[in-house]
N, C-alpha and C positions, 0 to 999 in steps of 0.2 A: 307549544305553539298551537293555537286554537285554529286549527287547517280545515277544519268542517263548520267553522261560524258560520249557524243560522239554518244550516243545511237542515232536512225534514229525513231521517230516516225511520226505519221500520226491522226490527228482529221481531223475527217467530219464536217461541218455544222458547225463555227469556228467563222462565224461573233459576234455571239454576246452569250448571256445565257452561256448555263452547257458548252456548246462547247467552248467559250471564256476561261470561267476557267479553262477549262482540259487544252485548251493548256499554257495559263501562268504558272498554276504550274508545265508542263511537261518543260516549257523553267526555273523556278525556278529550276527546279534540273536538270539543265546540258543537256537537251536533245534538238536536231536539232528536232524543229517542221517545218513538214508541215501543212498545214492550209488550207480547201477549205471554198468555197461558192459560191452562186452568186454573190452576189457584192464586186466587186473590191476595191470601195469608196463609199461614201455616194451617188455622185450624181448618179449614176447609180441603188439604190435601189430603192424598188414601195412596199416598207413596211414602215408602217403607226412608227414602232419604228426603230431607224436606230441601224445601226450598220452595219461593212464592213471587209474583210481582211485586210484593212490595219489602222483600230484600232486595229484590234487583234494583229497583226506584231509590230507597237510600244509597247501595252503594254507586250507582250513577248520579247519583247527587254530591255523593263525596267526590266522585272526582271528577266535580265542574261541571258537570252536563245538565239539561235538563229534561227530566222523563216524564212521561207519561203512559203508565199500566192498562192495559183494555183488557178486560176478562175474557179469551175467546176459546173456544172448543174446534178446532180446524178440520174435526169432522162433520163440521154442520157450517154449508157452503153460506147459508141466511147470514150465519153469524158474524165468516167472516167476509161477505157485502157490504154487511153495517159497520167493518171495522172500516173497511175506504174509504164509503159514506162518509165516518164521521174524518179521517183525515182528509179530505178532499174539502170539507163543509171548514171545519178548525184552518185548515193549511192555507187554504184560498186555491185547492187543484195542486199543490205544490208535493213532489215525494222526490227525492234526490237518490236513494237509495232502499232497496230491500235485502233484507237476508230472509232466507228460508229456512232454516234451520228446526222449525217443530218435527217430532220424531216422538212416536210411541211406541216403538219395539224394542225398548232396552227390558221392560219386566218380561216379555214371553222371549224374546232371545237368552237373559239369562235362566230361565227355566228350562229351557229344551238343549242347553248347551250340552253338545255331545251328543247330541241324537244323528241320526240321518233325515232325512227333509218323508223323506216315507214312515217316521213313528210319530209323526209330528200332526197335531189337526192343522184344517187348512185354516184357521182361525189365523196362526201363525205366519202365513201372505197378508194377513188385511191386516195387521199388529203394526206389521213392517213398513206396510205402502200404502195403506190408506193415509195414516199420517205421519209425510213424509216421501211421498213420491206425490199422490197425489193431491195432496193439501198444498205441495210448492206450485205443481201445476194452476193451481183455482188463482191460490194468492200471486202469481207470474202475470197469470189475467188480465185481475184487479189493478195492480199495478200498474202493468202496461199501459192499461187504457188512460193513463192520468202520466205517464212520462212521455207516452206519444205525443200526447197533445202538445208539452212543452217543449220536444223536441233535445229531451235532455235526461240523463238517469243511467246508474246500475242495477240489476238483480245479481246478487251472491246467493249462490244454489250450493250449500255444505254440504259435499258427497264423501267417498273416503275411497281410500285405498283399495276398500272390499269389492269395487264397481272393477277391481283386476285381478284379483287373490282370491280364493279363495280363504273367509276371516270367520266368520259368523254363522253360515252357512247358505243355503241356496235362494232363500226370499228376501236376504240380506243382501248378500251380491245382485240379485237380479234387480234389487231396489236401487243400489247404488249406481251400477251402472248405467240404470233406464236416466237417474238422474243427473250425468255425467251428458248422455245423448239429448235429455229437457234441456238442458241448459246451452249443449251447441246449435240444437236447430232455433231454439229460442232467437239466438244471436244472429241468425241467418235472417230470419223476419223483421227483426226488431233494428237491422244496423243502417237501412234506410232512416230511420227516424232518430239516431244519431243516439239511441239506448244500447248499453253494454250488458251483455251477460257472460257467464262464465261460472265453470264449476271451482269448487273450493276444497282443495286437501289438504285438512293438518291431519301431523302424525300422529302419535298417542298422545289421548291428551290427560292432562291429571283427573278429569271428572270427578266429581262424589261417590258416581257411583262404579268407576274405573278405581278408584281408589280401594273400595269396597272388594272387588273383584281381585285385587293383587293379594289381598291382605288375604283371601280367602283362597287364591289359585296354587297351582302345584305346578305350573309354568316359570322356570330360574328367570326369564326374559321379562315376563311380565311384573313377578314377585321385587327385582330389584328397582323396579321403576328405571330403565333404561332408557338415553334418548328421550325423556316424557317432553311433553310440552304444557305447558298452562294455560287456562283459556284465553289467558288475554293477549294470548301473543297472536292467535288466531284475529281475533277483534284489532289491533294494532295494523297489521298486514294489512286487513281492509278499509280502515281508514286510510292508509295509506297510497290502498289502491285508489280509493273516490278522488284522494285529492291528487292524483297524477292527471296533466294537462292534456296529455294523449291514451286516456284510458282506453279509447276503445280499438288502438290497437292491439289488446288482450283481449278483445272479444270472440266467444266461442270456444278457448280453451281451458284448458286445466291450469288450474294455479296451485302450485305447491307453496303452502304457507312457510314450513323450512327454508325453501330456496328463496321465498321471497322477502324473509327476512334476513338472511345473511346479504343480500342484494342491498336491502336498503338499511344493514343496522339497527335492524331493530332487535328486542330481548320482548321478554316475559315478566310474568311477575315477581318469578325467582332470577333473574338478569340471564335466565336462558335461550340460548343459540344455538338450538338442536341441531343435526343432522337430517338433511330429506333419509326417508325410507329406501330410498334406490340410492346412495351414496356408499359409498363402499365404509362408511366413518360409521355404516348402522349394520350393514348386511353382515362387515366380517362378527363385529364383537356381538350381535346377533347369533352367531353360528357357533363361535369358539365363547363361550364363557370370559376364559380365562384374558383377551383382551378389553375387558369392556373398560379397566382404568387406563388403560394407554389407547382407547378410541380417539383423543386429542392427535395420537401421534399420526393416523394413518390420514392416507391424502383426499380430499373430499372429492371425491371421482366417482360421477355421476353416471350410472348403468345406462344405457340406451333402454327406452321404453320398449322394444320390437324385442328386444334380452328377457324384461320382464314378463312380457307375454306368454311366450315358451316356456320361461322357467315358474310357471305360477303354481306347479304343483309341487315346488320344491321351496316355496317361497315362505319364510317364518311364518306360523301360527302365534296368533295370542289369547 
C-alpha cells in the first residue's frame, strides 16, 4: 500500500547502510525521496566500501518510488541551504519528512577502535559530530523553517543505543546522546507548530560496513551476526511512523525500531523481527553464548530503561 503517496521526504547520508534502507522503504510506500551524499557514483568515491547516490536512485526506483540524488557535503552549511533552496523552489514549500541520518565517523572510529579517548587526536570529536550531531542540527533548521510554515512535518534524528552504553567510545557516546537531547528539545519548540520529532534507535544493523567488521572482529556476539537487523527495516518503521494519524503523540521520544516493528508487524529484508537491545530475548543470549538458537524461546521482557542506566557498564560491547 502506497501509505506515503505524494509525500516530499528527505534522507541524509543515502549512499549506502541504514540511509539506503530508509530511503528504499520510503520510495516503497509512495513517497518522493530526496537522497544526499558525497558521491554521485562510484567513481568519485575514496571509501574503502562503495556505495553512491545513484545506487540508491535505481534501488528506490525498483521499488516504486521516485528519487531524486543532490550531491551534498553536510560539512559546508552553503551547501546544504541550496539543498532546501532547491526542494522548497521543486516542492512548492512542501517537506513531509526529514531523516538525518549523514554520519562520517565510521572510518576514524574504526581505526582507533580500542583506543582510550586520551591516545586518540581530537580530530576524532569532529569525525564524529561535525557530521552527524551537527550537520542534523543545520539540516533540523532548514527543514523546520519550511514545515513551520505548513504547519505540518516529521524530523527522524538516527541516534543509537551508544547516546546510553558505552559502544564506540567517548565522542561516540557523547555524539549520540547530544542527538537523542536535539531531537527532544527540538520537539519541545517545534510541537506548537504541529511538527514531530523524535530520536530513532535500531539495533545492529547489517551495514556494509558492519558486515566488514564481523567478518573481521574477534567478538562471538558480533562475528555470529546475532539479533542483526537490515536496513530496511529501519526505513519500514518510519514510514510507518509518518503515516500514523496521531504521530505527534511520539513527539520528543525515543523510538526503538525493534519494538516498533513487532507493534506494527513489520520484518526486514530478510523477513526479520529482531528483538529490542533491552529485551531479555537479546540481553540473555548476548551473555550466555550457548542460548542464542533457543532466543525464540525466552519471553520478550523489556528491561526498564532506569535498569539500563545503572547497569551501562556491564552492558554488552560490540
Amino acid at each position: 500500500m502506497k501509505k506515503l503517496e505524494g509525500q516530499v521526504t528527505l534522507v541524509t547520508g543515502a549512499t549506502r547502510g541504514i540511509g539506503k534502507g530508509i530511503a528504499i522503504a520510503l520510495g516503497e510506500a509512495g513517497a518522493i525521496v530526496y537522497i544526499t551524499g558525497r558521491s554521485l557514483n562510484n567513481s568519485n568515491s575514496s571509501d574503502d566500501i562503495s556505495g553512491s547516490l545513484l545506487d540508491t536512485k535505481l534501488a528506490v526506483e525498483k521499488a516504486g518510488g521516485i528519487c531524486i540524488p543532490v550531491q551534498v557535503d553536510h560539512s559546508d552549511d552553503e551547501q546544504v541551504n541550496m539543498l532546501f533552496q532547491r526542494i522548497e523552489t521543486e516542492q512548492d514549500g512542501k517537506l513531509d519528512l526529514l531523516v538525518n541520518n549523514a554520519y562520517s565517523g565510521v572510518k576514524v572510529l574504526t581505526e582507533a577502535q580500542g583506543k582510550p579517548f586520551w591516545e586518540c587526536e581530537p580530530s576524532l570529536w569532529d569525525a564524529c559530530n561535525n557530521v552527524g550531531l551537527r550537520s542534523h542540527y543545520i539540516a533540523s533548521m532548514f527543514a523546520a523553517r519550511m514545515m513551520t510554515q505548513r504547519r505540518q512535518g516529521l524530523i527522524c534524528t538516527i541516534s543509537s543505543w551508544g547516546g546510553l552504553s558505552h559502544i564506540f567510545g567517548v565522542a561516540y557516546g557523547t555524539g549520540k546522546s547530544a542527538c537523542d537531547r536535539l531531537a527532544s528539545d527540538m520537539a519541545v519548540e517545534l510541537k506548537p507548530y504541529n511538527v514531530a520529532s523524535m530520536a530513532i534507535y535500531p539495533g545492529i544493523v547489517g551495514t556494509e560496513q558492519f558486515n566488514s567488521m564481523a567478518d573481521e572482529g574477534e567478538n562471538s556476539l558480533f562475528r555470529d551476526r546475532f539479533n542483526w537487523e537490515t536496513p530496511l527495516l529501519t526505513g519500514r518503521v518510519i514510514a510507518q511512523l509518518k503515516s500514523e494519524a496521531d504521530v505527534m503523540h511520539r513527539t520528543g521520544k525515543v523510538q526503538i525500531v525493534a519494538e516498533l516493528a513487532r507493534k506494527y508487524g513489520i520484518v526486514g529484508e530478510d523477513g526479520e523481527q529482531p528483538a529490542s537491545l533491552r529485551s531479555l530475548q537479546f540481553l540473555l543470549p548476548s551473555a550466555f553464548a550457548k542460548l542464542r538458537n533457543y532466543a525464540s524461546f525466552i519471553p520478550d521482557i523489556k528491561v526498564p530503561w532506569w535498569l539500563l542506566l545503572v547497569s551501562t557498564l556491564s552492558s554488552p560491547k560490540i
